[in-house]
Each structure stands twice: as structure tokens, then as C-alpha cells.
N, C-alpha and C positions, 0 to 999 in steps of 0.2 A: 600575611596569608589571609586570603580570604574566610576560610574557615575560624579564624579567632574574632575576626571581625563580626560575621552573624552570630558568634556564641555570644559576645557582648554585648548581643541587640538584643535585648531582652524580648521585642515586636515580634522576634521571629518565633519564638520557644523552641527554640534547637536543643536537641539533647546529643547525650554521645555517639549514641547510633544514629542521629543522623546522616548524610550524607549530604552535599552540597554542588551543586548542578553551576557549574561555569559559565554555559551559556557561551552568549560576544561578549565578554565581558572586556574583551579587548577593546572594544568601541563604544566605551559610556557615553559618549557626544549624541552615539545614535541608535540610543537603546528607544528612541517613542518612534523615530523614522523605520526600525525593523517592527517595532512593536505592530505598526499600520500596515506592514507590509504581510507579516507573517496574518493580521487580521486579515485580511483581504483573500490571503490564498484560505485563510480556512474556511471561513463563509464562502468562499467559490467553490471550493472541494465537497464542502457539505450540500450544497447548493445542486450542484452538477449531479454527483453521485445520489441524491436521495431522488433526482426526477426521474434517473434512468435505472432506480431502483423499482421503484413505483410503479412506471413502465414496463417493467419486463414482469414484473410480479401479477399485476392486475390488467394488463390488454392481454387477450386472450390470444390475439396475433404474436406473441412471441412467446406462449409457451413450446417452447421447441430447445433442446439440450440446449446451442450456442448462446441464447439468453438467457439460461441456467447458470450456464457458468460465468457469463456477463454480468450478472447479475451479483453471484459469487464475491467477483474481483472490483463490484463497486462497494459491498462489504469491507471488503480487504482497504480498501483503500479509504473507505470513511476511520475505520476502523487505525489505520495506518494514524494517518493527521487526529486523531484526538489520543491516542495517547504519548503526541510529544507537543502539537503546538497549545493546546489550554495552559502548560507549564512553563512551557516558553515567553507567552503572552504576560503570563504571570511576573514571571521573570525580568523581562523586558519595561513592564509598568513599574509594579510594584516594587523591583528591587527585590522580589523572594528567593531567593537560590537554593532555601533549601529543601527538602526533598528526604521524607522517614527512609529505615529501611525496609520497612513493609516495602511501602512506597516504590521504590526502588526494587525490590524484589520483582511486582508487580510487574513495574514497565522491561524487565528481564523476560519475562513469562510470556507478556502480551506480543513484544518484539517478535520472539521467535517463534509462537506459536502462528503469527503472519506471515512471517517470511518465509519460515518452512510450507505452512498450506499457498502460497503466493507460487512457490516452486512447481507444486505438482498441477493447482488450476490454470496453470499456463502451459501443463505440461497436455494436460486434457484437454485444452480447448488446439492446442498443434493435432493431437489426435483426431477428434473432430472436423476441422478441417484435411485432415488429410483422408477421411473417412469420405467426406462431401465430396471432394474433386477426383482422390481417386476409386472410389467404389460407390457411385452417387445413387446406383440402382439397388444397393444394400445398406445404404445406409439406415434404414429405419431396423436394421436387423444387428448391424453394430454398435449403433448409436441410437438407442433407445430411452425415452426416458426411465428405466428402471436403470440403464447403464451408467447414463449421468450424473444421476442420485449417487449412485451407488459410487462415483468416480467422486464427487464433491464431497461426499461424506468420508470418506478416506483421504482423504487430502489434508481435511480439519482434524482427522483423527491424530493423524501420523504429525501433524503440528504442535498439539496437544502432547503426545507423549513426550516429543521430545520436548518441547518446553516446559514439563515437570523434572525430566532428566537435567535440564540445563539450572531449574532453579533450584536442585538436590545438589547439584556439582557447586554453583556458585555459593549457596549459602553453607557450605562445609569449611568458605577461607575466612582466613582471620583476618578481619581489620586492627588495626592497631597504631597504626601513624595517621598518616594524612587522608580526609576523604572529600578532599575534592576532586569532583568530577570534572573533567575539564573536556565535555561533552555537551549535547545538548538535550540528552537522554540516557539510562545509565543502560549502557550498554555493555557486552562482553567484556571485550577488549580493553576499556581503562577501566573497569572495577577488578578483571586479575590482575592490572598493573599496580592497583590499590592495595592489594592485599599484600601481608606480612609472612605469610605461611607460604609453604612449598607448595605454587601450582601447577609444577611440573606436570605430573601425573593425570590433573583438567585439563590444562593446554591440548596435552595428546588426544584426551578423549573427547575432545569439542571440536580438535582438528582433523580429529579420525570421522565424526560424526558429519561434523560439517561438509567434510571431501563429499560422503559416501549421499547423504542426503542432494546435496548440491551437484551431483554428478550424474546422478539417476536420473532426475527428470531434465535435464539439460541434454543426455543422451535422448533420451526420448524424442523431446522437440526435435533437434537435430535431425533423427530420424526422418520424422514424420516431413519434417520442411525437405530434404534431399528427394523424397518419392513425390511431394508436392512438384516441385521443380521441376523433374522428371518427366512430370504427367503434361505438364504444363508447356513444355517444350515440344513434347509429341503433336500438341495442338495445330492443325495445319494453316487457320486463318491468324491474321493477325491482332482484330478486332474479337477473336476467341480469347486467345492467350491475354488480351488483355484484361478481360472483364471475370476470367477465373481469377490471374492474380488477385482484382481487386478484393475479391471476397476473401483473402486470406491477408491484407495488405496492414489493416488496420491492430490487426492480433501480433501481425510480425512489424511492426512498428512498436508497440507496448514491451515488447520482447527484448529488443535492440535495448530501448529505454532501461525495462528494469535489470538486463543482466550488467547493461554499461555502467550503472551506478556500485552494482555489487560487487563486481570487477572491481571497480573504481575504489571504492570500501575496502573487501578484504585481502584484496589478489594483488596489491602494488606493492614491489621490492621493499623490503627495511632502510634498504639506502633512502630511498623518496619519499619514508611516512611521514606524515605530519599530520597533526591535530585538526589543525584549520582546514587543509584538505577532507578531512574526515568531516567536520561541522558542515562542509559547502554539498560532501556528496548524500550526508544524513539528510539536510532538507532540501537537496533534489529526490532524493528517492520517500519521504515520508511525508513532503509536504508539495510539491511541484509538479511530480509526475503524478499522483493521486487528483490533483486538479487539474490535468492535461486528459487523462485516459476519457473523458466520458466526452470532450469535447474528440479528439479520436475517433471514436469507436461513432457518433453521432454524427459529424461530417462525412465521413467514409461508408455511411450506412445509409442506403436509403431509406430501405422501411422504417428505421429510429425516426427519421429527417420527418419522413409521410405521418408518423404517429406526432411527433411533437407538434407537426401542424395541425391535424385534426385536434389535438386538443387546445392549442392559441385559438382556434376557429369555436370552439365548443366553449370557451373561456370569454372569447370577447361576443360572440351571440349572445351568453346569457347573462354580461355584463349590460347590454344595449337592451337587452328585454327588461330587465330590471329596471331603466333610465327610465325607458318609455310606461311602465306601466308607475314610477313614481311622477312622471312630467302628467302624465294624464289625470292621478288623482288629483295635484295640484290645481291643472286645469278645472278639472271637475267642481273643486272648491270655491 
């Protein structure tokens, strides 16, 4: 068992409560070849996501709700990749597996309080565009930045709560056998599998929670995408219909992406679960698509494409002003 093996590492200082993170441990051959790899997407993700954070926050051409909530979701997503790949990284070097239960509390907390507010800023940003394309003359009267706000902040709310309910429910079971995690983060689903005590009664109510949260704003989008269509098809030209889609194209692309993972995640038969499947679709959805979304949403966008050029243009001018007035001192001298 893994877990006797780092109690008798003295390096590790594991105690009882600890809990022990699996990781690939399948693949000790090529724990430095993911270790580069899982580097690479995180420095990408952090990379990508903080310029199109900065962007939307401080060019005054996108304070406007849709880079509100873009904005939002580069959050989510930094936010996503650092509280599973630093551990991982960890993990993958160092040979650390283990992981308190603070610790572990914590990444319960953080999980879900992302994924649930993940749920409804994609549920708002469908609104929004459906607000653009089909009521584009009111939109400043549905889609206001007071509405935004007020749509963004509710989203983090209802995250939050319920990821105090989830860490109230989780730390009420008993450990008492085995705690390894044979995940890559401690997640739901194998730490009730951990537990010693009856969790019947969690089960239902994280399965009752989860429907009911995960239902709502997935109807929503739905919605809002079916009147999009709609509108979209009424369009008489064909060079119309297509440059509306575009502008809804990139949000319903991220969409596909995060509900296919979660599907992929929670909604696949017991006949077909496996672990490994679980590991491949936890760093598609928390480490792969969080570095895909900003190249997305940048490619597909021109005004992002116009701003990151004006500022390479405003970057290498003032790098070349700088050259010539150090070439000239030199001269000078």
C-alpha cells in the first residue's frame, strides 16, 4: 500500500489524518515526462489567462458585460489549474503524495465552489448573447452593467454556499481504513468511497444538489442557445447568418468543451467507471481546457486580436525607443 510506504518516509511527515494523493502513479517511468508536460500547460494557462485578464480589466474598450463575464471565466480557470496542477507538479517531482486534511478539505471547497459559479457564468454569458442577437436594440436595458455585476456576483455566491454545504457534508464521514486517494485531486466521489461510516444519506443530498444546481443553468443556456438559432435562421442573407453566429461561436464552443468533460466526469454508467477515465477527464477539464479557452475566445474575437496587437505594437515601439536612446548615449560617449 502506498499509504504505509510514505508513513515510513519519515521526509514526508505524514500523520493519521493525512490523506494520500495517487496521482499516475501507474506510470513511475514517466513521472518527469508528465511532470514537463503538466508544467507547460500551467505556465500556458497562467500565461494566457492573466493577459486576457488584464485586458479586459484595464482597456477601457471592453468594459462592456461580455468581458465582464470573460473575464470572470479567465478567473475560473486560473483559478481551476492552480489548485490541482502545483500538487501534481509536486507529486510528479518530488515523489510527495501526500496531502493534510485541511489540505484536502480545502481542494473540496475550492473544486466546487468553481464549478458550481463555472455553471451559472456560462449560464449568463448564453444570456447575454442571446440578449445581443435577439433584442440587440435593448440590450443596454437587459444587459447592463449593474445586471452583470449583479449576475457575476450571484454565481460566486451560490458557489460558495454550496461549497460550505459540501465541506459540512464531507467532513461529518469517518475515515478509518484506507486514504488513498487514487485521484489527482481529492475530490467527491473517492473520498465517500473512503470513508468508513454510512454515506448514504451525503450521497442523496450531493446527488439531489448536484441534479438540481447542474440542471438550472444548463436549462438556461439551452434556452437562450434554441432563441439564438431561431433568430439566426430568420436571417435572410447568408453572409448575415454567418457573422451573427460568429459572435456567439466561441462561448458555444467553451460550452461543448466544459459540459463534455463533466458529462464525461459525473454522468457515465457504473458499468464503464474507471479511475483512469476520471484522471484523463479531471486534467482535460482543470488543466487543458482552462489553457485552450483564452486562445478561443482571442482567435475568434477580433477586437481581443486588435487590442493584443496594439499592445505588441506599444511593447516593441517602446522597446526600440529604449535601444535607440541607449545606442545614442553610447555614441555620445
Amino acid at each position: 500500500m502506498y499509504l504505509q510506504e510514505f508513513q515510513n518516509n519519515g521526509s514526508n511527515n505524514s500523520t493519521d489524518n493525512d490523506f494520500v494523493l495517487l496521482g499516475f502513479y501507474e506510470f513511475p517511468s514517466f513521472q518527469l515526462g508528465l511532470f514537463l508536460i503538466f508544467l507547460v500547460i500551467y505556465v500556458t494557462t497562467l500565461a494566457g489567462n492573466s493577459v486576457t485578464t488584464a485586458l479586459f480589466c484595464f482597456d477601457p474598450h471592453f468594459h462592456s458585460p461580455m468581458y465582464i463575464l470573460l473575464c470572470n471565466m479567465s478567473v475560473l480557470d486560473m483559478s481551476f489549474t492552480t489548485m490541482v496542477l502545483p500538487k501534481l507538479l509536486d507529486i510528479c517531482l518530488a515523489g510527495n503524495h501526500v496531502i493534510s486534511y485541511n489540505g484536502c478539505i480545502t481542494q473540496v471547497f475550492i473544486f466546487v465552489v468553481l464549478m458550481v459559479s463555472e455553471y451559472f457564468i456560462l449560464s449568463a454569458m448564453a444570456y447575454d448573447r442571446y440578449v445581443a442577437i435577439c433584442h440587440p436594440l435593448r440590450y443596454s436595458y437587459f444587459m447592463s452593467l449593474q445586471v452583470c455585476f449583479w449576475m457575476s456576483w450571484t454565481s460566486w455566491c451560490i458557489g460558495v454556499l454550496e461549497g460550505i454545504l459540501y465541506v459540512i457534508l464531507i467532513s461529518s464521514c469517518t475515515f478509518c481504513g484506507s486514504r488513498e486517494v487514487d485521484h489527482l485531486f481529492c475530490d467527491l466521489k473517492p473520498l465517500i468511497k473512503l470513508s468508513c461510516s454510512d454515506t448514504h444519506t451525503i450521497e442523496m443530498v450531493i446527488l439531489g444538489l448536484g441534479t438540481i444546481i447542474g440542471f438550472v443553468p444548463a436549462v438556461m443556456t439551452l434556452v437562450s442557445y434554441m432563441y439564438i438559432i431561431l433568430t439566426i435562421i430568420k436571417i435572410p442573407s447568408k453572409e448575415g447568418r454567418r457573422k451573427t453566429f460568429s459572435t456567439c461561436s466561441s462561448h458555444l464552443t467553451v460550452i461543448l468543451l466544459f459540459y463534455g468533460t463533466v458529462l464525461g466526469m459525473y454522468m457515465r454508467p457504473k458499468s464503464s467507471y474507471s479511475m483512469d477515465q476520471d484522471k484523463v477527464f479531471a486534467i482535460l477539464y482543470t488543466g487543458v481546457i482552462p489553457m485552450l479557452n483564452p486562445l478561443i475566445y482571442s482567435l475568434k474575437n477580433e477586437e481581443v486580436k486588435k487590442a493584443l496587437c496594439r499592445i505588441m505594437r506599444k511593447v516593441f515601439v517602446t522597446k526600440d525607443s529604449i535601444n535607440c536612446v541607449i545606442n545614442k548615449g553610447r555614441n555620445d560617449q
